[in-house]
C-alpha positions in Angstrom: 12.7 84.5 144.3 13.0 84.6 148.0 15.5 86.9 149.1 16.2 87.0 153.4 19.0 89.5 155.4 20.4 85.8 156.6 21.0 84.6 153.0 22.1 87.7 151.5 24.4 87.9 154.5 26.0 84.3 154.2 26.3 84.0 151.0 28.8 87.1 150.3 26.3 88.6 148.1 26.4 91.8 150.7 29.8 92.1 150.1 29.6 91.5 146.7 27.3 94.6 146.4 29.3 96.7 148.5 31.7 97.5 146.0 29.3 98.3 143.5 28.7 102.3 142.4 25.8 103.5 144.7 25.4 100.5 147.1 28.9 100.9 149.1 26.7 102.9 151.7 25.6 99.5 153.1 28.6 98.5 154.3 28.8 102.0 156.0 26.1 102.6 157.5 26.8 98.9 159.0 30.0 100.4 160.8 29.7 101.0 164.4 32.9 102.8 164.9 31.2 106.2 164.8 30.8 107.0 168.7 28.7 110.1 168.4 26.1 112.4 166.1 27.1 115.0 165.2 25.5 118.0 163.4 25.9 119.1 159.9 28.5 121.8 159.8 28.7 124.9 158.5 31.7 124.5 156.2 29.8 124.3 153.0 31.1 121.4 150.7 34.4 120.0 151.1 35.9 118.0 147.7 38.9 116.1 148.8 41.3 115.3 145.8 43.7 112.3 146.9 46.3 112.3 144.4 47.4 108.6 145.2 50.5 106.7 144.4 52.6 109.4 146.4 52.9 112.8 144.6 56.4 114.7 144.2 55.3 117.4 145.9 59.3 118.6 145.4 58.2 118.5 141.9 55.5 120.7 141.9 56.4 123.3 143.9 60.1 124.0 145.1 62.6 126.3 146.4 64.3 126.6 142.8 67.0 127.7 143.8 67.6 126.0 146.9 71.2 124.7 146.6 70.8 121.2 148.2 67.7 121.3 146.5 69.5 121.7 143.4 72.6 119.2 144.6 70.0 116.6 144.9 68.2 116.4 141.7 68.8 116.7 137.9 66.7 119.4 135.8 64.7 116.7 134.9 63.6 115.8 138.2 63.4 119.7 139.8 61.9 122.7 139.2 63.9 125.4 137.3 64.8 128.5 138.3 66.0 130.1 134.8 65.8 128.4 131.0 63.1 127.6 128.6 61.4 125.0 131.6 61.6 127.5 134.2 59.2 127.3 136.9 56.8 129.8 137.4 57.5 132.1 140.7 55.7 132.8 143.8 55.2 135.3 146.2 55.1 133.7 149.6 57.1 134.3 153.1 57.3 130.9 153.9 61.0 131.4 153.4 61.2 134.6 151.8 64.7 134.5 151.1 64.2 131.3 149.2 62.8 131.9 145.5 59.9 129.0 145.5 58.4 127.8 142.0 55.2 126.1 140.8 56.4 123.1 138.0 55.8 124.8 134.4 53.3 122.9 133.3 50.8 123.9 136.6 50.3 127.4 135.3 46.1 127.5 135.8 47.3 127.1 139.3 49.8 129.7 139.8 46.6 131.5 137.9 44.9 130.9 141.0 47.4 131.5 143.4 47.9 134.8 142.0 43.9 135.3 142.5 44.2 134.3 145.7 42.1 131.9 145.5 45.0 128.7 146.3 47.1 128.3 149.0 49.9 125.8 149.5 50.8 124.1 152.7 54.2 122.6 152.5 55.7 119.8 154.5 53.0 118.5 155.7 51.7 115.0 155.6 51.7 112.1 158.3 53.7 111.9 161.5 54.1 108.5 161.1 57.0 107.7 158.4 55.5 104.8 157.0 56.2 104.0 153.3 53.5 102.1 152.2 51.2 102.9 149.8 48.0 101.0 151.5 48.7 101.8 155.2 49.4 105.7 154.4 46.7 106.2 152.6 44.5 104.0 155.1 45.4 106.5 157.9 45.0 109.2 156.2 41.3 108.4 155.0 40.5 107.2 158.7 41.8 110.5 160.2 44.4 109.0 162.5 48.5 108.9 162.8 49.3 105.3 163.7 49.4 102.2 162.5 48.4 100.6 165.4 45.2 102.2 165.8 43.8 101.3 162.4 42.2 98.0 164.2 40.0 99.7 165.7 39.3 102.7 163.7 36.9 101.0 161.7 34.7 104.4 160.2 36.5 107.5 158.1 37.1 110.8 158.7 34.4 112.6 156.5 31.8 110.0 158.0 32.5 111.3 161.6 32.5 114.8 160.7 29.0 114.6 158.7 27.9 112.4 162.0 25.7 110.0 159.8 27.1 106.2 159.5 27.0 103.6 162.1 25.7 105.7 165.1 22.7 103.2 165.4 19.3 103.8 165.2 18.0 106.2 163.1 20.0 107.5 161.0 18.6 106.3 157.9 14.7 107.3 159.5 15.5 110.6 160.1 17.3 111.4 156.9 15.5 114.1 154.5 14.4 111.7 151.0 16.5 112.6 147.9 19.2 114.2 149.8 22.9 112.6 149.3 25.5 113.7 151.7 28.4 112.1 150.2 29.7 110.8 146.9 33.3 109.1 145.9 34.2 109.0 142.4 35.8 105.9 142.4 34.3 102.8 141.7 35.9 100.8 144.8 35.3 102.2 148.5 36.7 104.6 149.8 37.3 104.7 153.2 37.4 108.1 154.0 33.3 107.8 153.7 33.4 104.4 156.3 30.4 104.7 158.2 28.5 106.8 156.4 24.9 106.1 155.1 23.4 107.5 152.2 27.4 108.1 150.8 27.4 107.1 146.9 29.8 106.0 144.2 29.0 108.1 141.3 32.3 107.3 138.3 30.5 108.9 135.5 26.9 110.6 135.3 27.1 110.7 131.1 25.3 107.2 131.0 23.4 108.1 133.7 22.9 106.3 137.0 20.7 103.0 136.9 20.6 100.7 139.8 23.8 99.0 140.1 24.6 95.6 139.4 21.7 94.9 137.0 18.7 93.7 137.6 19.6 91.2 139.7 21.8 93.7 142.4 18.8 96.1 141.8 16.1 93.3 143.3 18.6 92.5 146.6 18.7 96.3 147.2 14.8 96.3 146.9 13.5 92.8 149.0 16.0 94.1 151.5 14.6 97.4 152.0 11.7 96.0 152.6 12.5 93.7 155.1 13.1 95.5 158.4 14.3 98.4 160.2 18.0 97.2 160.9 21.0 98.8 159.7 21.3 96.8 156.3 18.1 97.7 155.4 17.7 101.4 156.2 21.1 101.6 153.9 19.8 99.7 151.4 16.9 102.4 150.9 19.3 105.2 151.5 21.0 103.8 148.6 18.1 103.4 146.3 16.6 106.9 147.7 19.7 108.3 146.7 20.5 107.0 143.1 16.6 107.2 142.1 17.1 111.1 143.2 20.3 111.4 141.2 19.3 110.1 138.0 15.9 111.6 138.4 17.8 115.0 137.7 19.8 114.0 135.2 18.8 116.1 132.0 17.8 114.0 129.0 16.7 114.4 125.4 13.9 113.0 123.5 15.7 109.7 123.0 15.8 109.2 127.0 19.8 109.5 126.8 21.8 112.2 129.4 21.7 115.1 127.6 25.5 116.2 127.1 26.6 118.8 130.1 27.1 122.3 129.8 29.8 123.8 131.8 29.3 127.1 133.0 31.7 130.4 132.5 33.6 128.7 129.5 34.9 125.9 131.8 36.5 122.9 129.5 36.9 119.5 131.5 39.1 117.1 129.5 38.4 113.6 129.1 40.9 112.6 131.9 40.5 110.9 135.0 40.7 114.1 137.2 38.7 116.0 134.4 35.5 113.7 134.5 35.8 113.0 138.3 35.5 116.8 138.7 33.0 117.3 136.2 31.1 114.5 138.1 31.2 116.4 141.4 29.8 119.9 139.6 27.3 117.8 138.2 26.5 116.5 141.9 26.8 119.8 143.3 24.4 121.5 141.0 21.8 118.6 141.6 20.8 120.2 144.9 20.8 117.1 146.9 22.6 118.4 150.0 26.1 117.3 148.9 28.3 117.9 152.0 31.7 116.0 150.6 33.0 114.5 147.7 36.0 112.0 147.3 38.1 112.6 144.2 40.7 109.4 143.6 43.5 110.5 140.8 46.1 107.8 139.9 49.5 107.8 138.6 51.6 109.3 141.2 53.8 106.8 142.0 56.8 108.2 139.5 59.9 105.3 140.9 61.2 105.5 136.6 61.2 108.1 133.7 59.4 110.7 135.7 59.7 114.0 134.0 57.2 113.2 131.4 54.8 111.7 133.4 54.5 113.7 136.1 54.5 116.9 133.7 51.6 115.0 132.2 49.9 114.5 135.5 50.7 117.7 136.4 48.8 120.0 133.8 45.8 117.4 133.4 44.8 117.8 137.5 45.8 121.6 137.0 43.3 122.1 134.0 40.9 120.4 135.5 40.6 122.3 139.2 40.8 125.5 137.3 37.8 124.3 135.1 35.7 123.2 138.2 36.9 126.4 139.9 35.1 128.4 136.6 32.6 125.9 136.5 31.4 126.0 140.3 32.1 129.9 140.9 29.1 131.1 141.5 29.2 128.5 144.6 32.5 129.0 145.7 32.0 131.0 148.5 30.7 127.1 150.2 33.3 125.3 148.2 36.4 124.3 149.1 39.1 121.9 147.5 41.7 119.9 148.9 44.2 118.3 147.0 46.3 115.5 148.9 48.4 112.6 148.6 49.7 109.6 151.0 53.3 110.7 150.9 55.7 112.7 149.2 59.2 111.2 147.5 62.7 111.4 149.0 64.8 114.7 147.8 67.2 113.1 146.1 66.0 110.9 142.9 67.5 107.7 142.1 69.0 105.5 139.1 65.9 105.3 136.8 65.3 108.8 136.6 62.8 108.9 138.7 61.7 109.5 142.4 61.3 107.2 145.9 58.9 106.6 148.2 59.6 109.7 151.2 58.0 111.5 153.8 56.8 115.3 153.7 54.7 116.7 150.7 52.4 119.4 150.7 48.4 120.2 150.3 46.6 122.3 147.5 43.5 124.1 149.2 41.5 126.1 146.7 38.0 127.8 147.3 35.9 131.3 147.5 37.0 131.2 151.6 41.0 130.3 151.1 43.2 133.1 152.3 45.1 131.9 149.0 48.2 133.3 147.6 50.0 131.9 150.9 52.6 129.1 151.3 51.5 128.2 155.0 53.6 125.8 157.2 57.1 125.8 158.4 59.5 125.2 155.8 62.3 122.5 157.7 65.0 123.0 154.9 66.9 120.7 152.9 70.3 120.2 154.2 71.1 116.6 155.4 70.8 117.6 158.8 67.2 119.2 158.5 65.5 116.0 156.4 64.2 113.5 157.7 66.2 109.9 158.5 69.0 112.2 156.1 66.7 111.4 152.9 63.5 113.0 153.5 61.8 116.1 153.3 60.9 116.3 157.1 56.6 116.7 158.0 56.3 119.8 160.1 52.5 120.2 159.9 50.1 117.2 160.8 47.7 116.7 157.7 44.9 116.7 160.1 45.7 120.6 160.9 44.0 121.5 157.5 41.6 118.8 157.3 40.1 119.9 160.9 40.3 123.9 159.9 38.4 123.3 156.6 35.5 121.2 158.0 35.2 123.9 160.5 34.3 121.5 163.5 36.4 120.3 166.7 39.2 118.2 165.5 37.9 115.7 167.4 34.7 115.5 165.8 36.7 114.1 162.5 40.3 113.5 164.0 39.8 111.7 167.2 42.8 112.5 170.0 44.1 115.2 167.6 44.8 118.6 168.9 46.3 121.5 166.6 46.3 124.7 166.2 44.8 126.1 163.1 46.9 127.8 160.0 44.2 130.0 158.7 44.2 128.9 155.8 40.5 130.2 155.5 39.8 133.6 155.6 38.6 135.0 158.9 
């Protein structure tokens, strides 16, 4: 079988592979949006969590005893101050006259607060107020504020800060063999890695990690790396570089299989979707492969009906989890950090179904070795009417992009192009 760029090109089949696990790296290192190298940083490894659907942010940590807080929502829907489901309390002078709780059921958290190894940035999120799911989340993962500029903000923000995809020439020549920059634990895109080259989807390690697509997917990946020096075909060895080095270190028994992973310090990941993405990326980590950034999607945030179970559910699985890679990884954590975000948060008050609203503000999770944790950082707006935003909203008084720019330890406008903040010090000095 003859296989030529052209055909592979006109007949979809690129695309096609694209969203396969391991081969999404040839559609970014395609991307031309990235306008500039830049250098690896020296911010360690950055795991971004992206809680997506919209967490309730005013679910998971609150002023308990707020009293518009408490006007607004029914126990089920708020976190308690006093009773069986009380919250669990924080120290923080974010508004120390206001007593601020962590939901019940995220106690491994407030484990790690009190460690001060967490810290919590409230109200924050995006200044623009949209309520969509896909355009939110789009912004957010290309490191930019408005809608109007996603046309031509084509690469994402972790690309541009690890300086790799779509810069041109190069970039696949000079990079070191078996080394993996970047891995998203989803099995479709994600764009936060747009335009970056060598960037893998790794879902699950246990089977380990053949070429993707079967055989057929595997022999594209191989005439085209043959074929030239172009764009296309320096990612298409990146891609096989990377996923032969990757499986290469995957322990296995006598049988061939992937030998079962042991955890270290006593760390127990359930078999949920945060639990095995997280045990993914220690896996990854561990590997030695250079991992610079990993893209964690967790699902089931979007809580419009019935949302006290649910999101109590939620809730404790992503809290067990981070505290099991946070045992799991310790002995790294001094260049690890964790970031726990979502698109939006929900409006204060909850509606008819007993559940929650699309809204504005929420807040970010950063856990690592270097987190000045035990801090609620921000500026806390208030709930009355007149202090939310459009009356129904918690209001966003910190840009996302602050954090994001502090933790990768680079110019803002290295990841976050046009965007200027100052920094919370949320790391330690």
């Amino acid at each position: 079988m003859t296989i030529s760029r052209r055909g592979v090109m006109q007949g979809g089949l690129m695309a096609g592979l694209t969203g396969l696990p391991g081969v999404r790296s040839l559609a970014f290192a395609a991307d031309k949006s990235v306008e500039a190298p830049v250098g690896m940083l020296g911010a360690g490894t950055l795991v971004v969590v992206f809680l997506r659907g919209g967490a309730d942010m005013l679910a998971l940590v609150a002023p308990a005893d707020d009293p518009d807080y408490r006007a607004a929502r029914t126990p089920e829907l708020r976190v308690m101050a006093e009773g069986p489901k009380a919250g669990i309390r924080l120290e923080q002078t974010l508004a120390p006259s206001l007593d601020f709780r962590l939901h019940p059921d995220a106690a491994p958290l407030a484990d790690l607060y009190a460690a001060r190894r967490l810290a919590i940035v409230h109200a924050v999120g995006l200044t623009d107020g949209t309520r969509s799911h896909f355009v939110a989340q789009d912004l957010m993962e290309r490191g930019i504020a408005r809608e109007e500029d996603l046309a031509r903000t084509g690469s994402g923000w972790v690309a541009r800060w690890l300086g790799e995809g779509g810069h041109g020439e190069g970039d696949e020549g000079e990079r070191e063999q078996g080394r993996v920059p970047a891995i998203g634990t989803a099995a479709a895109p994600a764009a936060a890695l747009a335009g970056l080259g060598g960037a893998l989807a790794v879902p699950d390690l246990r089977g380990g990690l053949a070429p993707p697509g079967g055989p057929q997917a595997a022999a594209v990946l191989a005439a085209l790396s043959r074929q030239g020096d172009g764009a296309y075909e320096r990612a298409a060895r990146a891609a096989l570089d990377g996923l032969s080095a990757v499986d290469g270190r995957l322990p296995r028994g006598t049988d061939g299989k992937v030998a079962a992973y042991d955890a270290e310090g006593g760390a127990v990941y359930e078999e949920t979707e945060a639990g095995r993405a997280l045990q993914t990326v220690a896996r990854m980590l561990k590997m030695d492969i250079g991992l610079r950034a990993a893209c964690v999607d967790v699902g089931g945030w979007d809580t419009h009906e019935n949302q006290q179970g649910r999101f109590a559910t939620a809730v404790g699985q992503l809290s067990r989890a981070l505290a099991a890679f946070h045992t799991d990884t310790l002995r790294y954590e001094r260049d690890l950090t964790v970031v726990v975000m979502s698109e939006f948060g929900r409006r204060l008050r909850g509606n008819r179904s007993q559940g929650t609203d699309h809204g504005h503000g929420g807040a970010m999770l950063v856990l690592g070795g270097r987190v000045a944790g035990g801090r609620m950082l921000g500026r806390w707006p208030g709930l009355a009417s007149h202090q939310l935003d459009r009356g129904v909203d918690l209001a966003v008084t910190t840009d996302y992009r602050t954090v994001l720019s502090e933790l990768i330890g680079a110019p803002a406008a290295r990841g976050f192009p046009g965007f200027q903040g100052a920094p919370l010090s949320v790391l330690r000095g």
